[in-house]
Backbone as CSV, one residue per row, in Angstrom:
resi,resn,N_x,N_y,N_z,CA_x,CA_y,CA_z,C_x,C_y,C_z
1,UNK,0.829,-1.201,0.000,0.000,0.000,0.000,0.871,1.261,0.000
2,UNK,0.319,2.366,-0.757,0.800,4.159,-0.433,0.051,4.649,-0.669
3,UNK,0.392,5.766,0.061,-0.584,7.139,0.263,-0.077,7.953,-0.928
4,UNK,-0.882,8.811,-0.611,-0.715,10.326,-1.287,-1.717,11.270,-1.293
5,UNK,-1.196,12.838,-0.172,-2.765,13.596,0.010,-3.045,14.243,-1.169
6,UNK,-4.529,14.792,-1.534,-4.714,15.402,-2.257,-4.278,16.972,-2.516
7,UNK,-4.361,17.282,-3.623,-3.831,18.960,-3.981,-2.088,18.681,-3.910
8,UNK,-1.530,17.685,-4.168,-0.332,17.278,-4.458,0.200,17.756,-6.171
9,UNK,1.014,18.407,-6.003,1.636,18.735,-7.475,1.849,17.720,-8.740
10,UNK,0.811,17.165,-9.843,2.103,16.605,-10.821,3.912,16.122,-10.187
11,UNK,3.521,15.135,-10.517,4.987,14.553,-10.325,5.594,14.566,-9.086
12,UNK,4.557,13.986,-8.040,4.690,13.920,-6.678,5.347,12.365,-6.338
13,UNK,6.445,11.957,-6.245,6.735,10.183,-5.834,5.808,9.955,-4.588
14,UNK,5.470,9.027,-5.227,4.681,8.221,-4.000,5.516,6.892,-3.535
15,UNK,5.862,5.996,-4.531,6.499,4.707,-4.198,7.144,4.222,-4.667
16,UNK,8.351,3.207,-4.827,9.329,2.432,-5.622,8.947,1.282,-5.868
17,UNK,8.960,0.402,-6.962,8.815,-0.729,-7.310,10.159,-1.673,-7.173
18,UNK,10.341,-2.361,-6.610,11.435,-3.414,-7.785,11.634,-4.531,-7.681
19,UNK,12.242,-5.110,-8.674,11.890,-6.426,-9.082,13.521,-7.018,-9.702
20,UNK,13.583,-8.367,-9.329,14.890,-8.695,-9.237,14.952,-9.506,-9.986
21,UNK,15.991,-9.941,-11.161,16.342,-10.734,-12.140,17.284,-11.374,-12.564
22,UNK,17.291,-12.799,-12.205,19.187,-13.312,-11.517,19.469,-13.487,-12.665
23,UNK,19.233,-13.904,-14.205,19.890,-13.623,-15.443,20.969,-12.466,-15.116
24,UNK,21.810,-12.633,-16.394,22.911,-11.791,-17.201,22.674,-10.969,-17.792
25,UNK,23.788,-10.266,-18.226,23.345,-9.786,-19.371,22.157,-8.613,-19.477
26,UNK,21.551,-8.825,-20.620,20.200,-7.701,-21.064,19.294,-9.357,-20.461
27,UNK,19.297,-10.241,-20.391,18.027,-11.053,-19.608,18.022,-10.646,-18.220
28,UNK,18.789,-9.815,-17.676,18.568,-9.697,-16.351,18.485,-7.747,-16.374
29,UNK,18.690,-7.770,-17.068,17.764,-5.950,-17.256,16.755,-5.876,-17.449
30,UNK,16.216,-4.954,-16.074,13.939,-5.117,-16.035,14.114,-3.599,-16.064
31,UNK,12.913,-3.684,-17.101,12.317,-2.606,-16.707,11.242,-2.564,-16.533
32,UNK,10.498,-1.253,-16.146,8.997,-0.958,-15.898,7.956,-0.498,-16.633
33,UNK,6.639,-0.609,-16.673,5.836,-0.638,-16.800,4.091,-0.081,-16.465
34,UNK,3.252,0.157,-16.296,1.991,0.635,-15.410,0.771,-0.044,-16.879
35,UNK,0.284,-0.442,-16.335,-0.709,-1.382,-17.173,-2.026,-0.466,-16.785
36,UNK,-2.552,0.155,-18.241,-3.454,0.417,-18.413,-4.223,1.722,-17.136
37,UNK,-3.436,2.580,-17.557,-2.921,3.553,-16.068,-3.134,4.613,-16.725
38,UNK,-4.245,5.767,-15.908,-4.132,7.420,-16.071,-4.029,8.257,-15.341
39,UNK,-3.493,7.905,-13.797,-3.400,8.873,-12.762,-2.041,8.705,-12.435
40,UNK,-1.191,7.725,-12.888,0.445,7.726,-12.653,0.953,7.132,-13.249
41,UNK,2.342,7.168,-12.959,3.252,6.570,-14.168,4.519,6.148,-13.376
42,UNK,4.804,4.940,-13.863,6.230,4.698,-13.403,7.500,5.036,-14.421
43,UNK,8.639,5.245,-13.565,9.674,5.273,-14.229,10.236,4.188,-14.974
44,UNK,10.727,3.964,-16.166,10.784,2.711,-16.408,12.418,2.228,-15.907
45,UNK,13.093,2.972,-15.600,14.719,2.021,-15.138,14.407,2.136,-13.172
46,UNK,14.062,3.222,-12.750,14.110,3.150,-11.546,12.990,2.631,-10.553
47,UNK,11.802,2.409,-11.347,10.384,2.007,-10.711,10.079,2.936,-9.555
48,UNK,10.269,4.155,-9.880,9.942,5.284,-8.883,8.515,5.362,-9.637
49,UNK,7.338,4.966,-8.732,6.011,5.403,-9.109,5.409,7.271,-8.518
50,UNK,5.130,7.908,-9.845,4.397,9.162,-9.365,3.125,9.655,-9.880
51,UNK,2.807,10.627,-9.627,1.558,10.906,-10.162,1.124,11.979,-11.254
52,UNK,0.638,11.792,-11.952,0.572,12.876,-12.941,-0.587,13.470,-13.064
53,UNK,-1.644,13.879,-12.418,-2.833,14.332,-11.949,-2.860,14.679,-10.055
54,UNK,-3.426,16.305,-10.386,-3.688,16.446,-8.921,-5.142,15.960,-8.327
55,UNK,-4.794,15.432,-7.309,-6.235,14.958,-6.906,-6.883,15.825,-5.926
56,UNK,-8.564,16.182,-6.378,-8.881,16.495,-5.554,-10.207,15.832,-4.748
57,UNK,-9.769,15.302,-3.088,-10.447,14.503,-2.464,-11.825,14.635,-2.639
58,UNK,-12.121,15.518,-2.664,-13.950,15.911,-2.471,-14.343,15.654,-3.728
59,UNK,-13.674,15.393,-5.016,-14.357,15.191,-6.163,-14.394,13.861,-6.501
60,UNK,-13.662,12.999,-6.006,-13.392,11.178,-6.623,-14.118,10.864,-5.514
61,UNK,-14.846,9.764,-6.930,-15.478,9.199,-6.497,-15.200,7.783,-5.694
62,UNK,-14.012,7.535,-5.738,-13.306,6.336,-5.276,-12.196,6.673,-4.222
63,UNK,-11.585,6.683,-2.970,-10.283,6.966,-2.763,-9.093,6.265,-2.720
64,UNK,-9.296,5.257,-3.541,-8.138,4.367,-3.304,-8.052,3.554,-5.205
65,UNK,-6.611,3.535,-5.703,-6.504,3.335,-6.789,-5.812,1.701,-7.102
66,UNK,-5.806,0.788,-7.636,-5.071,-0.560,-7.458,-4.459,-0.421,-8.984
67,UNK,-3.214,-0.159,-8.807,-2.211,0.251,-10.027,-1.004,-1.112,-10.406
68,UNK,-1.678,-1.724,-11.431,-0.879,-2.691,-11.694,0.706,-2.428,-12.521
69,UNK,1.790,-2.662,-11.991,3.104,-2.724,-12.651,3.284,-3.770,-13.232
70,UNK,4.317,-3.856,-14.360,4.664,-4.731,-14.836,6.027,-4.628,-15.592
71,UNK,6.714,-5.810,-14.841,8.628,-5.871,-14.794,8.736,-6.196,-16.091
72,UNK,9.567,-6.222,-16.768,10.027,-6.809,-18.088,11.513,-6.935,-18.260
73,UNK,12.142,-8.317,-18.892,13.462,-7.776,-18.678,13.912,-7.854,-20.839
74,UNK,15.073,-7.609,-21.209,15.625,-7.569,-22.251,16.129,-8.388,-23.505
75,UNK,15.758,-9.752,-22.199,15.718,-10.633,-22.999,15.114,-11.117,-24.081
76,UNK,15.584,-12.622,-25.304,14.500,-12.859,-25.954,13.997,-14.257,-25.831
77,UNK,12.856,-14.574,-25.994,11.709,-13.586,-25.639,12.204,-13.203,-24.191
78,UNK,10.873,-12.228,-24.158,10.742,-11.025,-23.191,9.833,-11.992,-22.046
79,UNK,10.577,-11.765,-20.933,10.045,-12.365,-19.262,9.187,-10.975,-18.852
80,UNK,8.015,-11.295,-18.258,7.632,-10.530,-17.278,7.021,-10.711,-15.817
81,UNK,6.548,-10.176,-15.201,6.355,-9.931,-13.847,4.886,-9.154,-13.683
82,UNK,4.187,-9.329,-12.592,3.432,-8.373,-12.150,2.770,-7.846,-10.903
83,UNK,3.038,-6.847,-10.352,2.525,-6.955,-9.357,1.309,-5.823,-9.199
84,UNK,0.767,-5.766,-7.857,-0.765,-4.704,-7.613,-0.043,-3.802,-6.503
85,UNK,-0.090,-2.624,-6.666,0.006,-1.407,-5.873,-1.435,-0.665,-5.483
86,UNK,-2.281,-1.249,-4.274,-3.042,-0.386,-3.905,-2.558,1.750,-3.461
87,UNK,-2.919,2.391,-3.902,-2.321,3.688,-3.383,-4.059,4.474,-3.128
88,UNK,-3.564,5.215,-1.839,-4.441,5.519,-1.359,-4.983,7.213,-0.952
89,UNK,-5.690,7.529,-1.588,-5.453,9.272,-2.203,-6.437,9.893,-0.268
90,UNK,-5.427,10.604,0.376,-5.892,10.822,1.357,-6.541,12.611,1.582
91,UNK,-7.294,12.529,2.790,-7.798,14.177,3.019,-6.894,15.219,3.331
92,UNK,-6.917,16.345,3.053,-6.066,17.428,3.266,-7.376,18.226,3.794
93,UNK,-6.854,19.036,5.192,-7.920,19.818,5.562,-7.755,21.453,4.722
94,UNK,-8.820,21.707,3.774,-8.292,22.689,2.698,-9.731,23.159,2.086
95,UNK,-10.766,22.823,3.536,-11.857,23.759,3.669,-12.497,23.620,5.043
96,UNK,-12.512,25.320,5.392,-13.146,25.008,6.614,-14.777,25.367,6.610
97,UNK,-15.184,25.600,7.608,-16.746,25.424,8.298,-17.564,26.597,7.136
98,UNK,-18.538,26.463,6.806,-19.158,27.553,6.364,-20.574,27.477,7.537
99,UNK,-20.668,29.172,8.220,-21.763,28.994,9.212,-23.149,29.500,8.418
100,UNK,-24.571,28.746,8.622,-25.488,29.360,8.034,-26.281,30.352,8.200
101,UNK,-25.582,31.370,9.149,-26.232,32.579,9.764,-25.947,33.467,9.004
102,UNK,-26.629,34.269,8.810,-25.784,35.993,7.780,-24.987,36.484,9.172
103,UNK,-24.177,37.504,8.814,-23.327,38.131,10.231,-24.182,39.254,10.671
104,UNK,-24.490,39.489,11.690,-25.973,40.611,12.587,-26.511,40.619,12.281
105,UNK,-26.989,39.302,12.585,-28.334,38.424,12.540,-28.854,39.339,13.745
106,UNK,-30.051,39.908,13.981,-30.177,39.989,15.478,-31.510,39.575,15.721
107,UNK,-31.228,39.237,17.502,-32.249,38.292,18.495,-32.660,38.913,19.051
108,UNK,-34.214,39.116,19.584,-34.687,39.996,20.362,-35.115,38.927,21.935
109,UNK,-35.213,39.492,22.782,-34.953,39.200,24.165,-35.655,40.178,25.134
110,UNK,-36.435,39.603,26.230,-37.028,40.574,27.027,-35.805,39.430,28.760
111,UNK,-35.951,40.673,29.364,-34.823,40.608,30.481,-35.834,38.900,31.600
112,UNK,-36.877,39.250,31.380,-37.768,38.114,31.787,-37.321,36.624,31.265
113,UNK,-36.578,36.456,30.065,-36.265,34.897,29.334,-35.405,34.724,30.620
114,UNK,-36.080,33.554,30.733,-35.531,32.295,31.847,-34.440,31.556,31.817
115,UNK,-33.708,31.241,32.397,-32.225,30.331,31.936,-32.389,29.041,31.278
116,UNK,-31.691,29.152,30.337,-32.112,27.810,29.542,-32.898,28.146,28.084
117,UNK,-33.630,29.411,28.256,-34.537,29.748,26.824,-33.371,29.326,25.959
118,UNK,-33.951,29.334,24.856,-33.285,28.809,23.569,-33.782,30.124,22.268
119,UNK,-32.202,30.361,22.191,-32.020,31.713,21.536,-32.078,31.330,19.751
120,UNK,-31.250,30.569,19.578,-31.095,30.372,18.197,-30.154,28.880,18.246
121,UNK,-30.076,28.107,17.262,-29.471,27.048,16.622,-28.110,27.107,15.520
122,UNK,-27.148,27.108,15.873,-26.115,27.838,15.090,-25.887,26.642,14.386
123,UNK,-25.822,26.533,12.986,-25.169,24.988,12.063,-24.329,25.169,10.974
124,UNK,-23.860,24.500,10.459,-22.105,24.918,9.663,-21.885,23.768,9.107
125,UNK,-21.435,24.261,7.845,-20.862,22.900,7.094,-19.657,22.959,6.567
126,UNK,-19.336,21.755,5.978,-17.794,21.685,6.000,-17.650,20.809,4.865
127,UNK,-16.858,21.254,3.837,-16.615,20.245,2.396,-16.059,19.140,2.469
128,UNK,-15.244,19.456,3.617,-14.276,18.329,3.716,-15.064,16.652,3.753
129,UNK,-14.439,15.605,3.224,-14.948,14.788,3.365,-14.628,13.728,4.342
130,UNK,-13.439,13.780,5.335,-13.010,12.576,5.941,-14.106,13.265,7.332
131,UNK,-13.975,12.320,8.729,-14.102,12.458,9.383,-13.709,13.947,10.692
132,UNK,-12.084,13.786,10.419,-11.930,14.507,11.477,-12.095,16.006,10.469
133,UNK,-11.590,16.024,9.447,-11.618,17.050,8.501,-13.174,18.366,8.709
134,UNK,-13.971,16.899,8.656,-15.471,18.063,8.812,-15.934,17.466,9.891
135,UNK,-15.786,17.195,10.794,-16.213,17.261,12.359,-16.129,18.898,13.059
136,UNK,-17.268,19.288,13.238,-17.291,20.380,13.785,-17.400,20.919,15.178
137,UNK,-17.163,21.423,15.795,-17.509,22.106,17.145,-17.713,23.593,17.443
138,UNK,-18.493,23.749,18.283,-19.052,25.661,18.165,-18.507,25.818,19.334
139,UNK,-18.769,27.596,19.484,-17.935,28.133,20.009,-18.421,29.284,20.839
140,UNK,-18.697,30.121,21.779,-18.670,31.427,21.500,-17.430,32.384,21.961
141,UNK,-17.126,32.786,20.644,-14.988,33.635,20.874,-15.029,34.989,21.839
142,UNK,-16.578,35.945,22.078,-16.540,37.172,22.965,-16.945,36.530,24.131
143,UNK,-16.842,37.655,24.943,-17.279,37.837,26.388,-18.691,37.874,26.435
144,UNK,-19.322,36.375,26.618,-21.051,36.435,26.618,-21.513,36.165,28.045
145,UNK,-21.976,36.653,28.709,-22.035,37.075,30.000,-23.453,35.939,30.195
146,UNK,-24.427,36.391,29.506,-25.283,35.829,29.502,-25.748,34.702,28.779
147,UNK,-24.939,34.024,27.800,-25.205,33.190,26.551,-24.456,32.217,27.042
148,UNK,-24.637,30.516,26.391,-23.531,29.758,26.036,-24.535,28.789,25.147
149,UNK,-23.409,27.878,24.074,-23.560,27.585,23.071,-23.102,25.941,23.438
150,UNK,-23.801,24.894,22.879,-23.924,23.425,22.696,-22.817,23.091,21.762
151,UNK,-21.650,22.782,22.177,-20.259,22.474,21.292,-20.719,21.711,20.373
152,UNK,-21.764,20.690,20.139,-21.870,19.628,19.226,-22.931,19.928,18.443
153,UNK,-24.174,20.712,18.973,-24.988,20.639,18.015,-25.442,22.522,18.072
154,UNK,-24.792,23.438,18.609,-24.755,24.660,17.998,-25.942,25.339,18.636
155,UNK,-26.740,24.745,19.573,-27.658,25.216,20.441,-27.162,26.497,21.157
156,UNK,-28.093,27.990,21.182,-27.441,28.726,22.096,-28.457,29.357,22.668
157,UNK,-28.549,29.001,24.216,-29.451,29.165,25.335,-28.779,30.215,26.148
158,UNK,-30.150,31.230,27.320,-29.390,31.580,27.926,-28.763,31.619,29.283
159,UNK,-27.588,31.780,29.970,-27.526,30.906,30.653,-27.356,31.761,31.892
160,UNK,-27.604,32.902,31.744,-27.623,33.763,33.012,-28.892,35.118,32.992
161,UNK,-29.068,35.285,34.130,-30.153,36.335,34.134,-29.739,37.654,33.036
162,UNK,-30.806,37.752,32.632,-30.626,38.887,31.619,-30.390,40.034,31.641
163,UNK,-30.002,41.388,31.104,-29.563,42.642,31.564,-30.405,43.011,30.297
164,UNK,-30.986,44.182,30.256,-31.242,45.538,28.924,-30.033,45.474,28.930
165,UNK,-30.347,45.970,27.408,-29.074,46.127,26.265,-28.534,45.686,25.047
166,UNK,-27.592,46.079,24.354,-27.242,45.623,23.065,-26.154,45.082,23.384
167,UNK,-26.068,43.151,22.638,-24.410,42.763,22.766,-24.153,42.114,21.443
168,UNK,-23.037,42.354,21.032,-22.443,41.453,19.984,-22.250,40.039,20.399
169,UNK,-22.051,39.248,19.883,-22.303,37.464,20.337,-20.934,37.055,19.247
170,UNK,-19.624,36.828,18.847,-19.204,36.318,18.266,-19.177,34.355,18.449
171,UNK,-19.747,34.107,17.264,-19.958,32.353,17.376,-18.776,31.914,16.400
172,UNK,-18.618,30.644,16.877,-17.356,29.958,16.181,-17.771,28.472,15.609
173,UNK,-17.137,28.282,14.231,-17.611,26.748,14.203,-15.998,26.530,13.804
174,UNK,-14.850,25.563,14.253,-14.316,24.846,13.978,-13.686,23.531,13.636
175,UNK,-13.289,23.271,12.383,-13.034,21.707,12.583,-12.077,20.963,13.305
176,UNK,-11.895,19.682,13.181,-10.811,19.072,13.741,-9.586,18.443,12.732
177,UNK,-9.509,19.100,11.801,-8.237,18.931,10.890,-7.123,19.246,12.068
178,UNK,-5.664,17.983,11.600,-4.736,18.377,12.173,-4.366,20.173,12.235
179,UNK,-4.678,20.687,10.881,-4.513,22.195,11.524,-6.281,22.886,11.112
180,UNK,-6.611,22.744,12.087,-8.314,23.940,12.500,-8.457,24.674,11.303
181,UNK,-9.435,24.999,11.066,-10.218,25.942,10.087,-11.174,26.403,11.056
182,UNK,-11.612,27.627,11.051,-12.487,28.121,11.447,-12.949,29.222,11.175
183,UNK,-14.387,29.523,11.222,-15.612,30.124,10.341,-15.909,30.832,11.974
184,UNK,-16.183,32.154,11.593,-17.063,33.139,12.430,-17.687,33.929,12.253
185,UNK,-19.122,34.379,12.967,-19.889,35.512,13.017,-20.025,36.130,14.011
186,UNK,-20.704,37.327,13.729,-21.311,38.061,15.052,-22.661,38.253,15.506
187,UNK,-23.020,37.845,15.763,-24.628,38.314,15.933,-25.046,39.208,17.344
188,UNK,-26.330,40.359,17.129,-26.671,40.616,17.991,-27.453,40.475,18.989
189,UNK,-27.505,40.819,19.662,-28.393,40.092,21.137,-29.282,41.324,21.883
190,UNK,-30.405,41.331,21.538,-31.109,42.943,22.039,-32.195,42.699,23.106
191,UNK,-31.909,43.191,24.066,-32.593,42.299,25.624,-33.135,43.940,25.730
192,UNK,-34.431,43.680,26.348,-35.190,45.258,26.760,-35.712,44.839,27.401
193,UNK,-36.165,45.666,28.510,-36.995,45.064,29.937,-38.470,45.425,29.705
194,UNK,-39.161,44.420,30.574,-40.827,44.258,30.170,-41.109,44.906,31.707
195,UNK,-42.231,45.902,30.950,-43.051,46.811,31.734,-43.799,46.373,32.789
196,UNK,-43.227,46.656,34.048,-44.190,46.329,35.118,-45.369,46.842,35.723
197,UNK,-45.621,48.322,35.163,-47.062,49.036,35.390,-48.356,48.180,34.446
198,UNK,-49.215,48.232,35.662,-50.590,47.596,35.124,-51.177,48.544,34.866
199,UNK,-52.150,48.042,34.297,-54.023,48.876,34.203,-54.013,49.707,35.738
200,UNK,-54.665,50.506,35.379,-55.585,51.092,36.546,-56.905,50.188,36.503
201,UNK,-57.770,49.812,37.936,-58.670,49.211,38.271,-59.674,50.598,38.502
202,UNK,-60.868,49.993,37.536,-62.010,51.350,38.064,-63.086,50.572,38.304
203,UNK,-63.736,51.122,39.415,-64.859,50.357,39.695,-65.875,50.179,39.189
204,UNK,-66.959,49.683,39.450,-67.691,49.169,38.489,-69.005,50.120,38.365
205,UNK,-69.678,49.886,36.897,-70.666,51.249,36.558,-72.019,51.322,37.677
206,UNK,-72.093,52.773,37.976,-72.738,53.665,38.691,-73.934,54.237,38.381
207,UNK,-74.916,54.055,38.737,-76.158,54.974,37.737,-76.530,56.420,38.845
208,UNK,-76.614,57.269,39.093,-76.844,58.349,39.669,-78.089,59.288,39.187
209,UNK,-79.098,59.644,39.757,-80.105,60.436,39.463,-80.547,61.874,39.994
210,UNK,-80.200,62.701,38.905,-80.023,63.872,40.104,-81.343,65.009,39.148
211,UNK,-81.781,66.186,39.970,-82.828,66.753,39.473,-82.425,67.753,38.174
212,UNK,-82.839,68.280,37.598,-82.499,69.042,36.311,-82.387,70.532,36.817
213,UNK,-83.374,70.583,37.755,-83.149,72.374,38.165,-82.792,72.695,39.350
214,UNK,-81.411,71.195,39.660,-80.745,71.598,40.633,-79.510,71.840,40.293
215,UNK,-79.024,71.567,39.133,-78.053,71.608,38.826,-77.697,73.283,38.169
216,UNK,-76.125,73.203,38.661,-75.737,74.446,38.337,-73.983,74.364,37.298
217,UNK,-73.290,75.153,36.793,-72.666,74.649,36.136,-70.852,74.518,36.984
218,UNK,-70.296,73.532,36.595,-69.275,73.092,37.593,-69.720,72.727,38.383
219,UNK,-71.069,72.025,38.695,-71.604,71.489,39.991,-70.587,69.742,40.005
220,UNK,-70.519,69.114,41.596,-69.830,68.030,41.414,-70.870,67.094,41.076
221,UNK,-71.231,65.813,40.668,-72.157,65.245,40.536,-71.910,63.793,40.831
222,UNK,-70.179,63.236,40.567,-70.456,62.219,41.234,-67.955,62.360,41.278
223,UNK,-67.410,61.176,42.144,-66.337,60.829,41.948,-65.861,59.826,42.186
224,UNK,-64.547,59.724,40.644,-64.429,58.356,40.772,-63.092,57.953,41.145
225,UNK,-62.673,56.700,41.730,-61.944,56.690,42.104,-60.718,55.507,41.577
226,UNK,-59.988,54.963,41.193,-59.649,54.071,40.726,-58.371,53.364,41.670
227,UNK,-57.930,52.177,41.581,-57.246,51.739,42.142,-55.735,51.151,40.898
């Protein structure tokens, strides 16, 4: 078996072949071969196998290639050989997270949401195709006093009593490629406090009967009082 990651240059060595031929002479001179082959080529005196196409992981549909060689030596007739080279086209982390939020997005919030409300769902994708490559985890990168966010599935609840006010929220999605990629936004967070004045209480309707030619003008006639 060999590797080789993708986005590798044309004419990258991956592996050596060789093959041994106890003849003399040109019967014991081999050379090489690649049978019926379009992604590499061997050398034919040194059996240095390379590649002559860059690969890119996210587009093949296969990741692993079984590349048959074949020895030949100089003699007449001509001896040959053959063997199978599985090579195995691996991930390069060479995309990171895309998040599906626009950036100030904003959330509205009354100072009353309870710990635990559930603010928004943050989710992100990732081209990459291996495992650790697009394995994601969230984040939040500012000072969120009141917020925190579900590393695995991007949940963001809140997790402390609320204040009025305007905050920026920076969220993070990164992968787990040997070297991180990571995707960020900001979103806002707009908390306003809910009004604690009620109704006024008025009591209930009154019928009053008073004479016509007692009345004078600005006279009082009845008052009300409310609670």
């Amino acid at each position: 078996h060999a590797t080789i990651p993708e986005n590798q240059p044309v004419g990258t060595s991956i592996t050596t072949v060789y093959a041994n031929d106890t003849d003399s002479g040109r019967n014991g001179e081999v050379r090489y071969r690649l049978v019926q082959e379009e992604n590499f080529v061997v050398h034919p005196t040194s059996g240095g196998v390379s590649s002559i196409v860059e690969f890119d992981f996210e587009s093949l549909e296969h990741f692993s290639f079984n590349v048959t060689v074949e020895a030949f030596d100089q003699g007449v007739p001509t001896l040959t050989g053959t063997a199978t080279i599985v090579i195995n086209i691996t991930d390069q982390n060479d995309n990171k997270p895309v998040i599906n939020i626009p950036p100030d997005t904003e959330y509205n919030l009354q100072t009353t949401s309870p710990v635990g409300f559930h603010v928004a769902t943050v989710q992100a994708t990732d081209a990459d195709k291996s495992d650790r490559n697009s394995e994601i985890t969230y984040g939040i990168a500012s000072v969120s006093p009141f917020l925190s966010i579900n590393p695995v599935n991007g949940s963001i609840t809140v997790s402390k009593a609320l204040e009025s006010g305007t905050y920026s929220v920076r969220v993070t999605a990164t992968d787990h490629g040997s070297l991180p990629k990571t995707d960020e936004v900001t979103l806002r967070l707009i908390v306003t406090d809910v009004s604690t004045n009620t109704a006024p209480i008025c009591p209930d309707d009154q019928t009053h009967e008073i004479a016509a030619n007692n009345i004078k003008e600005e006279s009082v006639i009845a008052t009300i009082e409310a609670e």
